[in-house]
N, C-alpha and C positions, 0 to 999 in steps of 0.2 A: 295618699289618695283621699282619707276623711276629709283634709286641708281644701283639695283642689275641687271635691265635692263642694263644699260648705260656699266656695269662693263662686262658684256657677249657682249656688243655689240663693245667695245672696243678689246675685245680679239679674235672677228672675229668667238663668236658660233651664234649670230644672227646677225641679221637685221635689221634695221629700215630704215624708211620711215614717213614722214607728210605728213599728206594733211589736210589742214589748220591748225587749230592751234591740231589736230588730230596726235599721234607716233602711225604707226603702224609696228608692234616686231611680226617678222617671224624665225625662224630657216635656218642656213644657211646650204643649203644640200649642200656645197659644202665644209663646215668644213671637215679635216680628220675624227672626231670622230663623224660623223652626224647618220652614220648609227648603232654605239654601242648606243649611248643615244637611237636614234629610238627602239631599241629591246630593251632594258631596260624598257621603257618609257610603250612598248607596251604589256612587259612581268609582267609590274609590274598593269599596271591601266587596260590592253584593255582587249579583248573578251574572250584572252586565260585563265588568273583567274579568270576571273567571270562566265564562263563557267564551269572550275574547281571547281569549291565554288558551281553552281547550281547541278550539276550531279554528285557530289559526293556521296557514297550510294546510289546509283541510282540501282536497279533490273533491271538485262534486259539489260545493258548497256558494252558491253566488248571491245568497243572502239568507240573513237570521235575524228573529225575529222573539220577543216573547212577549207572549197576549194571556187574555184571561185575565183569575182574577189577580195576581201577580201587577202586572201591567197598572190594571185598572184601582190599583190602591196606590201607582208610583204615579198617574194620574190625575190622583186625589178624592177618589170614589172612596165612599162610605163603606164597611166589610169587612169582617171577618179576614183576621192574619192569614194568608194563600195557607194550604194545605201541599202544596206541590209549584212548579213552575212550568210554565206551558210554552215551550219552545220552537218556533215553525224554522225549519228548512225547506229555504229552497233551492232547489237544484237536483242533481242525481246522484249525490255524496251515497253510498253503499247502506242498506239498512243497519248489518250489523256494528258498522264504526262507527255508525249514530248512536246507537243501543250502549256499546262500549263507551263512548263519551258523553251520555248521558246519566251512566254508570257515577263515570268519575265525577262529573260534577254535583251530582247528587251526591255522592261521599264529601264533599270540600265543601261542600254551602248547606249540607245535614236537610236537605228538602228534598223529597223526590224530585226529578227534573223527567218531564214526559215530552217527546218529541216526534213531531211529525212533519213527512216529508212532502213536499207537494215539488210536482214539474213547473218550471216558469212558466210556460202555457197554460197552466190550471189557475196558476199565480194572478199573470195578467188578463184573461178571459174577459171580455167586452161585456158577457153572461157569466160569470160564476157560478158553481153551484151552492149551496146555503151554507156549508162551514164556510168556504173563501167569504162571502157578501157579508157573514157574522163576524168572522174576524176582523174584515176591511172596515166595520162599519162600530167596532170597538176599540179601547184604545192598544198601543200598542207598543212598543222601546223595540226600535231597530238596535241590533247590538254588533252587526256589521253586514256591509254590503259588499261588492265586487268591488267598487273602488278602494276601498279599506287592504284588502287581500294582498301580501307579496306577490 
């Protein structure tokens, strides 16, 4: 691992630093290719597959969504690491099942995951009321739709 550090750290994808006899090996978000690995990295390990994997077959469920500041840092908004993941359903998937796979996915990805449910009616509304027009109007990672769905 020291070797294959040393070998990224020489071609300028990380970083290091000591502090005492301590390497510590950061990513360098100023490599050209910082932001493909970041969306790889995040497309293949973070919220959006394991979200995928929970609410797959899901009843109830004709699209998902995560916003906030989650979203808005895979976006490339300046801020503070998310404290939780902010998750929209929608459809009329049952509160509790939501609650329960919110659960789990919070357990596998070690962040709280908070979810809420909205009707496609409230969803697509001509008028929204101010969470819909806030979300709509921030950014946001569809993590599957209806056409997606078995």
């Amino acid at each position: 691992m020291h070797r294959e550090a040393g070998r990224l750290v020489d071609s300028d994808v990380l970083r290091d630093r000591y502090e005492g006899r301590n390497r510590l090996v950061s990513a360098n978000v100023d490599h050209p290719l910082f932001a493909l690995m970041r969306d790889l990295i995040a497309a293949t390990y973070g919220p959006v597959p394991v979200l995928r994997d929970l609410f797959e077959g899901v009843d109830g469920v004709e699209q998902l969504l995560i916003y906030g500041s989650w979203a808005a840092r895979r976006a490339g908004e300046s801020g503070a690491f998310p404290n939780d993941i902010d998750v929209l359903v929608i459809g009329d998937a049952p509160r509790r099942r939501l609650a329960t796979l919110a659960s789990e996915a919070g357990g596998q990805l070690d962040i709280p995951v908070n979810i809420t449910r909205l009707a496609p009616g409230d969803w697509e509304a001509e008028e929204p009321s101010a969470f819909v027009a806030t979300i709509r109007s921030r950014p946001m990672v569809e993590v599957m739709s209806g056409e997606l769905r078995a």
